[in-house]
C-alpha positions as a printed NumPy array, in Angstrom:
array([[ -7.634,  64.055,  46.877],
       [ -4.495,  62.681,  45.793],
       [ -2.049,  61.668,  47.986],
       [  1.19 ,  63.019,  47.924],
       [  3.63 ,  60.462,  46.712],
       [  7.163,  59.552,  48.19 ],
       [ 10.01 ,  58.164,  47.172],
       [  9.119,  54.672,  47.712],
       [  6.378,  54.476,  45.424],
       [  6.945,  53.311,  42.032],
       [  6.611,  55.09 ,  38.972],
       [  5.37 ,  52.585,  35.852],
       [  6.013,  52.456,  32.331],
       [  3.715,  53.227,  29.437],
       [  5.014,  51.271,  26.659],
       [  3.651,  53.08 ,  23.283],
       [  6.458,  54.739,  21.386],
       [  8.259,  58.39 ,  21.271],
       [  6.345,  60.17 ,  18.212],
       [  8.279,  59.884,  15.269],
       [  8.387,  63.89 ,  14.27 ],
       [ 10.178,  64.42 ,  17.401],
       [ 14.307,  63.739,  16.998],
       [ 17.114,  63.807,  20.065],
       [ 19.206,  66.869,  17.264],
       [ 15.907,  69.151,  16.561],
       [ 14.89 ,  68.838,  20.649],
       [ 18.597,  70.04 ,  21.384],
       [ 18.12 ,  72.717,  19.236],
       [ 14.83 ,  73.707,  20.8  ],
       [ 15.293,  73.674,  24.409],
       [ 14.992,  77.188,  26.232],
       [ 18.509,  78.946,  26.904],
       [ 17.366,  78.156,  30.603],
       [ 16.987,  74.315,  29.977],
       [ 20.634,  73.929,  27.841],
       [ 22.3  ,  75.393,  31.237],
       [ 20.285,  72.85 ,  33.606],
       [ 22.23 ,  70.158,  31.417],
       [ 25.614,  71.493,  31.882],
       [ 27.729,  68.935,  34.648],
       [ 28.366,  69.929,  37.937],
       [ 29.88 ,  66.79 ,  38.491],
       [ 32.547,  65.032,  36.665],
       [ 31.862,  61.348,  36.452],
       [ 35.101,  60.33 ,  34.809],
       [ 37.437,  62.17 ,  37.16 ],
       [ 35.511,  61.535,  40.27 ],
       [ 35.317,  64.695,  41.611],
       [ 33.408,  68.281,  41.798],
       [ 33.3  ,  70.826,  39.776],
       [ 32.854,  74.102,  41.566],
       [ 32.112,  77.251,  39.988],
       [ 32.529,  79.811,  42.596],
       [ 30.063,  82.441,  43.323],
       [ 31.107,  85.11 ,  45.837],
       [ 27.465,  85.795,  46.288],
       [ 25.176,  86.031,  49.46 ],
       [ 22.189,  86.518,  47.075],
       [ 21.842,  82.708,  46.184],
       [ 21.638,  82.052,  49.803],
       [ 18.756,  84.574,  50.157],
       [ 17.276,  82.451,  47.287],
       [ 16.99 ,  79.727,  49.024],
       [ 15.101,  81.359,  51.515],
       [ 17.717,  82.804,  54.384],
       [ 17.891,  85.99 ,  55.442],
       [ 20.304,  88.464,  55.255],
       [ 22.257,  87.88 ,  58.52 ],
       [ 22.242,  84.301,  57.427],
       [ 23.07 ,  84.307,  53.926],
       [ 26.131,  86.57 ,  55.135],
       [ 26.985,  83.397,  57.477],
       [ 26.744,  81.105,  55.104],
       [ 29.244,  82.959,  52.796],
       [ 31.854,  83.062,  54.925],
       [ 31.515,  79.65 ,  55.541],
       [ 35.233,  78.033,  53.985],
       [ 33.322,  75.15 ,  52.344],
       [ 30.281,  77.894,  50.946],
       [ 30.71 ,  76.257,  47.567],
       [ 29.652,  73.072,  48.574],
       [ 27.324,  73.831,  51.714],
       [ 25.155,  76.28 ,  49.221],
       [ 24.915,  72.654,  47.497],
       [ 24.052,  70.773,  50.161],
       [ 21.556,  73.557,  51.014],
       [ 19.766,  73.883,  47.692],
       [ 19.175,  69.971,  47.329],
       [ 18.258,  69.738,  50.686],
       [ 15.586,  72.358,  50.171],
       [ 14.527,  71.014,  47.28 ],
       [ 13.588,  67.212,  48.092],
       [ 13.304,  67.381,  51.372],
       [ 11.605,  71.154,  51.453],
       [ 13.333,  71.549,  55.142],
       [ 12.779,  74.965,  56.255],
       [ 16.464,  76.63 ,  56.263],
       [ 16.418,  79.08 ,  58.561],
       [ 15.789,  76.49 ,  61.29 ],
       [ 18.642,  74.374,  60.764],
       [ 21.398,  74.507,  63.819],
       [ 25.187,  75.209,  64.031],
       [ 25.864,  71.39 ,  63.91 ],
       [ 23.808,  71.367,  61.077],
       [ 25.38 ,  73.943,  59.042],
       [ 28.505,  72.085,  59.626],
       [ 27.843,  68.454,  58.243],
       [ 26.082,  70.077,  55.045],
       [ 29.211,  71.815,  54.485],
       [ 31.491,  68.927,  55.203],
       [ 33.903,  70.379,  56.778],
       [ 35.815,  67.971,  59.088],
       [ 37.359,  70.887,  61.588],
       [ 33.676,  72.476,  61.705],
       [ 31.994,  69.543,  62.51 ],
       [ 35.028,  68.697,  65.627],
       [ 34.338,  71.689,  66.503],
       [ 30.648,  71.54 ,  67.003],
       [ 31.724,  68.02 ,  68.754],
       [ 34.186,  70.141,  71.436],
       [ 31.373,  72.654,  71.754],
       [ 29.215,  70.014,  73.057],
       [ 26.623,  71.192,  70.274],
       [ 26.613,  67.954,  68.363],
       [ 26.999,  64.82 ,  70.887],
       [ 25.286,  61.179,  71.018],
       [ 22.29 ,  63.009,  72.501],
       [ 21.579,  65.716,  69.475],
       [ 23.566,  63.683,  66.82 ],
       [ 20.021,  62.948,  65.472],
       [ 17.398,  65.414,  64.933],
       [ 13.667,  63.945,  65.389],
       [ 12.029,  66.765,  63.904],
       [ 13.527,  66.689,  60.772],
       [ 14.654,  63.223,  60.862],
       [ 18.546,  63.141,  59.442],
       [ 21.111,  62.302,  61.401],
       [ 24.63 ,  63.832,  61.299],
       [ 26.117,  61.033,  58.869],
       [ 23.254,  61.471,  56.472],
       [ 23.388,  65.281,  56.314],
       [ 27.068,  65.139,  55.877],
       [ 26.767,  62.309,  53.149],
       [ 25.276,  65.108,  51.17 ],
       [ 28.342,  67.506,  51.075],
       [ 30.032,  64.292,  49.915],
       [ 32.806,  64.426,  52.519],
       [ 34.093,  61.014,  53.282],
       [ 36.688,  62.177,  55.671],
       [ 33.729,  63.981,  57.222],
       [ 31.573,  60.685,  57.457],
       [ 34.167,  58.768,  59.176],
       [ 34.506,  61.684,  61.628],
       [ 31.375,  61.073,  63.09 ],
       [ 31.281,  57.197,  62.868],
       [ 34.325,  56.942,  65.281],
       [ 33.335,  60.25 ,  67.35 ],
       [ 29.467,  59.155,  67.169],
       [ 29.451,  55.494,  66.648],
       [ 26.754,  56.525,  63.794],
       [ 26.769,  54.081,  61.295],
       [ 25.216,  54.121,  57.815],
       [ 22.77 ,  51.681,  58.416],
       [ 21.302,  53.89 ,  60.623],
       [ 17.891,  55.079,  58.819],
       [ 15.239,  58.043,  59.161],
       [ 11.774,  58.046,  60.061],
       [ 11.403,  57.044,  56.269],
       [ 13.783,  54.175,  56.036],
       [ 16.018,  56.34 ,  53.936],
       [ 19.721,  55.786,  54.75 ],
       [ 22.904,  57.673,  54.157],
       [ 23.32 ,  55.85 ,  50.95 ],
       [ 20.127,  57.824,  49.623],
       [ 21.622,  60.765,  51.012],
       [ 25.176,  60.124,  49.02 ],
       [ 23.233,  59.945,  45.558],
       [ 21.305,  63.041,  46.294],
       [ 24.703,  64.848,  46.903],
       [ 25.937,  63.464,  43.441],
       [ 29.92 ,  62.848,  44.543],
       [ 30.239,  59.162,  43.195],
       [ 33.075,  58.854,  44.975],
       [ 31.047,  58.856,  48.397],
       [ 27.878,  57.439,  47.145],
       [ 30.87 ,  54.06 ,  46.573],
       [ 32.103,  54.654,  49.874],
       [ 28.969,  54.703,  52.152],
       [ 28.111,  51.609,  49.306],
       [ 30.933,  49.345,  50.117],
       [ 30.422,  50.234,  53.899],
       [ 27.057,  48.854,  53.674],
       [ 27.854,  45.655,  52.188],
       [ 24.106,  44.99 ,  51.386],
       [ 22.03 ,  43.505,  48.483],
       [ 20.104,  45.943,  47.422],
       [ 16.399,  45.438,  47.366],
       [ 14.349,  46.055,  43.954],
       [ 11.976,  48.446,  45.736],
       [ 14.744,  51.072,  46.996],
       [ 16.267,  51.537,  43.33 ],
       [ 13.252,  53.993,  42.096],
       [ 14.019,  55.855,  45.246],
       [ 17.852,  56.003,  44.625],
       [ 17.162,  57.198,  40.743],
       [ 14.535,  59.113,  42.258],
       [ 17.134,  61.028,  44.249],
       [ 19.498,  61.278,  41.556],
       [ 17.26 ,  62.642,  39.026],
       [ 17.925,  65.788,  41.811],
       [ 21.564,  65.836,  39.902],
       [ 21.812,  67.929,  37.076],
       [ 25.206,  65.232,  35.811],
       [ 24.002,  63.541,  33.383],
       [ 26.705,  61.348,  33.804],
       [ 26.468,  60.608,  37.34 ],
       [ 23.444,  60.016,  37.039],
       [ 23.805,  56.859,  34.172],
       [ 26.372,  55.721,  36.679],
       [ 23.993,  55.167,  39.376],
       [ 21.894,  53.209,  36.826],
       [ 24.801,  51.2  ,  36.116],
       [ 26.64 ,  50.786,  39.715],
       [ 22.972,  49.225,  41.122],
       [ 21.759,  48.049,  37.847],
       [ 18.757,  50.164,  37.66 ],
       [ 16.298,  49.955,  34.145],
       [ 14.667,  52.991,  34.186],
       [ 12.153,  52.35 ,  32.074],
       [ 11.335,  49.049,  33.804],
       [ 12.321,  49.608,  37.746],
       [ 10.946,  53.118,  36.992],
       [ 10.221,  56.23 ,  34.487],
       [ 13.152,  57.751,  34.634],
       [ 10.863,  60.678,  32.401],
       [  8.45 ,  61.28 ,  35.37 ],
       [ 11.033,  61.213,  38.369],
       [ 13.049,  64.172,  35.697],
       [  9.944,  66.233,  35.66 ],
       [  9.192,  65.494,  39.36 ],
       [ 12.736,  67.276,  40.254],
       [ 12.106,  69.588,  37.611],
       [ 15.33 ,  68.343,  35.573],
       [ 15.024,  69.631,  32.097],
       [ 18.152,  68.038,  30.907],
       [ 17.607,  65.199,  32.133],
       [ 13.581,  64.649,  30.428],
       [ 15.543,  65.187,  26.887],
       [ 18.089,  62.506,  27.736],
       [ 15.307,  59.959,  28.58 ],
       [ 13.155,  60.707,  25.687],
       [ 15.619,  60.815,  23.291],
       [ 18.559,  59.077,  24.818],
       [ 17.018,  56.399,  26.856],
       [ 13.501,  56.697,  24.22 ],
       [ 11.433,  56.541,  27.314],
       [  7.87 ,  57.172,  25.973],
       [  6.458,  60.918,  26.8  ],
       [  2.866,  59.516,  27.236],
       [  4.436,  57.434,  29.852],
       [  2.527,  57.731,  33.204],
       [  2.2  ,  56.247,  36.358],
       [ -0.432,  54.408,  38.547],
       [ -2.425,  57.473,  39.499],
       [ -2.352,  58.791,  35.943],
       [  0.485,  61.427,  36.595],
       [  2.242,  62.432,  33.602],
       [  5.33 ,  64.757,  32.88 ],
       [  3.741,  67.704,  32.722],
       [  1.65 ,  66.551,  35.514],
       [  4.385,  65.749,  37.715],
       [  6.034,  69.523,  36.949],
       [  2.673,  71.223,  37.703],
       [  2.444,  69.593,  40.969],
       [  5.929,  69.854,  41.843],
       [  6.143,  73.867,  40.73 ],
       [  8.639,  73.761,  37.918],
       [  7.679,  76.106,  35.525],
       [ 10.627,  75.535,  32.969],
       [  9.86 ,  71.393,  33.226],
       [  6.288,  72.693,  32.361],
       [  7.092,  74.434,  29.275],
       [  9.299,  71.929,  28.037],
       [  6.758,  68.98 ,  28.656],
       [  4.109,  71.152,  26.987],
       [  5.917,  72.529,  24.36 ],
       [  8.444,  70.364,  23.623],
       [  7.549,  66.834,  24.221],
       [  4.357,  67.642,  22.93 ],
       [  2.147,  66.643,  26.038],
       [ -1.591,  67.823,  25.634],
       [ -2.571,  69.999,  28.974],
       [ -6.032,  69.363,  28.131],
       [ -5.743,  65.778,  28.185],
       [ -3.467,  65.585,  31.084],
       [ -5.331,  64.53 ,  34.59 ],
       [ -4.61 ,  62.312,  37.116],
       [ -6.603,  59.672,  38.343],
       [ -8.511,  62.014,  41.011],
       [ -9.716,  64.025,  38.108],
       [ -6.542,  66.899,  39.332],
       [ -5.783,  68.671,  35.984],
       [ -2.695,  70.974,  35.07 ],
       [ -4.112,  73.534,  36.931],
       [ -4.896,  71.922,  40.045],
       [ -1.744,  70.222,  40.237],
       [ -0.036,  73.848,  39.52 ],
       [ -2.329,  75.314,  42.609],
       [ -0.836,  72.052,  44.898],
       [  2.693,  73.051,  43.929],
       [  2.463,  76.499,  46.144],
       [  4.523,  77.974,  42.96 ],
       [  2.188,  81.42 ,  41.45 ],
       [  4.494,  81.296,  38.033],
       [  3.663,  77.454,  37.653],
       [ -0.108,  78.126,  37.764],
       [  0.39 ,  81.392,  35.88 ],
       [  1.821,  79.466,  33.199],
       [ -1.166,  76.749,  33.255],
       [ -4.09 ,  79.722,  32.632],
       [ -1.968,  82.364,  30.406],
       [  0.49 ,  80.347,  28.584],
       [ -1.32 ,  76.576,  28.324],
       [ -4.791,  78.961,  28.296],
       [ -6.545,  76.607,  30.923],
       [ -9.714,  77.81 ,  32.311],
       [ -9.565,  78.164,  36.246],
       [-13.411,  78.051,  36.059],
       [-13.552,  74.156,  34.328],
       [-10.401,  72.891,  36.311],
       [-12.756,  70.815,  38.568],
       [-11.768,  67.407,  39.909],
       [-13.917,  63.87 ,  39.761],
       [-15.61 ,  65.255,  43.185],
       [-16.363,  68.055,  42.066],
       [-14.485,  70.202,  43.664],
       [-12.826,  73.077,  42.181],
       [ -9.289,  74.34 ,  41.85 ],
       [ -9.89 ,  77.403,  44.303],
       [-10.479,  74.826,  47.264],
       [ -7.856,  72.595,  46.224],
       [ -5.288,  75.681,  46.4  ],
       [ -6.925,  76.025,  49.998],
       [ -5.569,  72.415,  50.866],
       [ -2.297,  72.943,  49.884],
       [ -1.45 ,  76.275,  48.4  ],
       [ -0.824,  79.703,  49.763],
       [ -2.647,  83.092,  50.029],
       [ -0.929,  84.392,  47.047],
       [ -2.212,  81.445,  44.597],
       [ -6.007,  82.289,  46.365],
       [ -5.99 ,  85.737,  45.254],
       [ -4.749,  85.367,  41.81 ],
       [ -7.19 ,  82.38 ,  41.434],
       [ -9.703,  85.181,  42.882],
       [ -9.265,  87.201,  40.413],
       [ -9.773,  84.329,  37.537],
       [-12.733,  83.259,  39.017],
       [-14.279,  86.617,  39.404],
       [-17.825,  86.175,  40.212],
       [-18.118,  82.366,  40.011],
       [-16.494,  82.492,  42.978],
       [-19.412,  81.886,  45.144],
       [-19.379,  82.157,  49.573],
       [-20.06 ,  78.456,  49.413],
       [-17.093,  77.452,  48.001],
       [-15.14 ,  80.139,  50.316],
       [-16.669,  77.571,  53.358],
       [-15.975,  74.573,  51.356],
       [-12.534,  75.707,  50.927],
       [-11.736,  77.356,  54.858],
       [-12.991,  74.074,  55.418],
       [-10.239,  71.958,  52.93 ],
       [ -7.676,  74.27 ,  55.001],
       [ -8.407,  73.592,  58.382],
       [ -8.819,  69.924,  57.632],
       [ -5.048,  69.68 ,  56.04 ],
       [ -3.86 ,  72.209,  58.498],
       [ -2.814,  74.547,  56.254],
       [ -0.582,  77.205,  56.175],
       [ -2.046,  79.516,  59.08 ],
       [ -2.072,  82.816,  56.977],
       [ -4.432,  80.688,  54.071],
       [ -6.811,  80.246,  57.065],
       [ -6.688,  83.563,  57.989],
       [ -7.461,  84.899,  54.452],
       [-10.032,  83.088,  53.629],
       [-11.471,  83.992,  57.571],
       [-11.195,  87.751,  56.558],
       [-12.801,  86.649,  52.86 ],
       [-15.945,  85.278,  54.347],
       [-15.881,  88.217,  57.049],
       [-14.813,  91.473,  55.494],
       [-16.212,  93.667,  58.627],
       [-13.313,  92.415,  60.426],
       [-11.428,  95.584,  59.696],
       [ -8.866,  94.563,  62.784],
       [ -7.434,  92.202,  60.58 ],
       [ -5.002,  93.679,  57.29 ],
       [ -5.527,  91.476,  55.515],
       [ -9.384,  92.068,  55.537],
       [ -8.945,  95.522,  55.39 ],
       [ -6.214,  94.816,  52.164]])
């Protein structure tokens, strides 16, 4: 199978040119209500500074996958605006599971200087749990993402973190700082470095911006560490990757980054929006930019489809077989393996049982084994295992899910 890429990896350029029906005024006027609002700023690059809209709402915590209790904490929190921020970007590239995340935490995503002393007085962050090994950010990095400087240089002098200090990825707080999207920070923990930037770490930094809805900020971190992103990297792929409408118009028709531009293992836009779950980056790769589903396969043979089954997402791959009207029953990689066991690798039970129901009676019990088998191998999510268990055993009437 493919492997999953990282940020490190570099995204290449296909040089042949933008179609010439396609113009930057008549894409405007055809993006989806949904994609016009992902392009509105949340960030204002030329005064240096946020722009909040506040929601008095527990529900988008919920969304983000709290619970109730939770979500009710996290409202109440004074810096909610910009924690539920911190918390939705930190879900989304990093997919960190929220509801695990601790007190101290909670307090450096937020920013909030007197919340993070007082996790310091409380003993519950000290040089002992300043770093987390699990999930691999430290304090200074978490807090880089709320932006706070005066928060950063908390921790520094109570800590003695400093923001060369990296993660089990080599990522450092500057990384952290773009994915935030304050450019006043991302200069700060920039100028504290005092480094020359290596060629290799700017698709990673654009990479994490392209997580920024800001246009703006994000042409300013091309220009602050002189990034070409159709050169150093597709800036087209790493916008469908985050699943950044806005941002795939501006580098079609701004930057006239190619859309049959793909990468070294064949990914394409809509490729990279399958895989990554974004059904509205789907659509307007599809629809908009014109990209051919059928024609659209990476260089392990994974189609639309399979990608869509990868991306644990049910309305991505819903989109792929009733919208794009891809067959489930020819999406079959080089090896020959189909899209049900691929969805066994790395999907979830709900993506199995729609696929089920596609696949009707070509779904054979071999390819139930071959698939239990993908599962166990990738160590799957334990309740995949268990439905396909109960699939290929459907006596087991102990079991609800066999008996469902």
């Amino acid at each position: 199978m493919l492997k999953k890429l990282n940020l490190n990896q570099i995204l290449k350029k296909d040089t042949k040119a933008i179609p010439k029906a396609k113009t930057a005024s008549t894409a405007t006027a055809a993006i989806p209500a949904t994609a016009t609002a992902a392009a509105q700023p949340i960030y204002s690059a030329a005064n240096k500074a946020p722009l909040f809209q506040p929601q008095n709402d527990e529900k988008r915590f919920l969304d983000l996958g709290c619970d109730a209790k939770t979500a009710a904490e996290l409202q109440k929190n004074r810096n909610s605006e910009i924690l539920y921020r911190s918390l939705k970007k930190y879900h989304q590239l990093l997919n960190r599971p929220l509801q695990s995340l601790s007190s101290w935490q909670i307090a450096c995503l937020s920013g909030d200087p007197a919340a993070i002393q007082d996790c310091i007085t409380k003993h519950e962050l000290t040089n002992e749990t300043k770093t987390n090994n699990k999930k691999s950010e430290n304090a200074l990095q978490l807090i880089a993402i709320s932006g706070s400087i005066s928060g950063m240089e908390l921790v520094r002098n109570e800590l003695k973190i400093d923001f060369y200090s990296k993660n089990l990825e080599g990522s450092n707080a500057l990384s952290y700082a773009v994915l935030g999207g304050n450019i006043l920070a991302v200069h700060h923990v920039k100028n504290n470095l005092n480094l020359v930037l290596h060629p290799l770490f700017k698709p990673e930094l654009l990479a994490t911006a392209a997580y920024n809805e800001d246009i703006a900020f994000v042409e300013e971190i091309i220009k602050l560490f002189d990034i070409n992103p159709t050169v150093d990297t597709n800036l087209l792929l790493l916008a469908s990757h985050a699943g950044n409408v806005g941002l795939m118009e501006h580098a079609v028709f701004k930057l006239k980054i190619s859309t049959t531009s793909k990468d070294k293992y064949d990914m394409n836009a809509l490729l990279y929006a399958a895989w990554k779950g974004h059904r509205a980056a789907m659509e307007y790769a599809a629809v908009r930019l014109g990209i051919d589903p059928e024609k659209s396969k990476s260089i392990d043979g994974g189609d639309v489809i399979i990608q869509a089954a990868r991306s644990k997402n049910l309305a991505a791959l819903k989109y792929a077989v009733e919208n794009l009207k891809m067959d489930p029953k020819k999406s079959v990689s080089k090896n020959g393996t189909g899209v049900f066991v691929h969805a066994a690798a790395e999907g979830t039970v709900e993506i199995l049982q729609y696929l089920k129901t596609q696949l009707g009676e070509t779904l054979q019990e071999n390819t139930l084994r071959k698939a239990l088998q993908w599962a166990e191998q990738n160590n799957s999510d334990p309740a995949v295992i268990e439905y396909l268990t109960n699939e290929l055993n459907p006596s087991n009437q102990h079991n609800p899910t066999a008996a469902k």
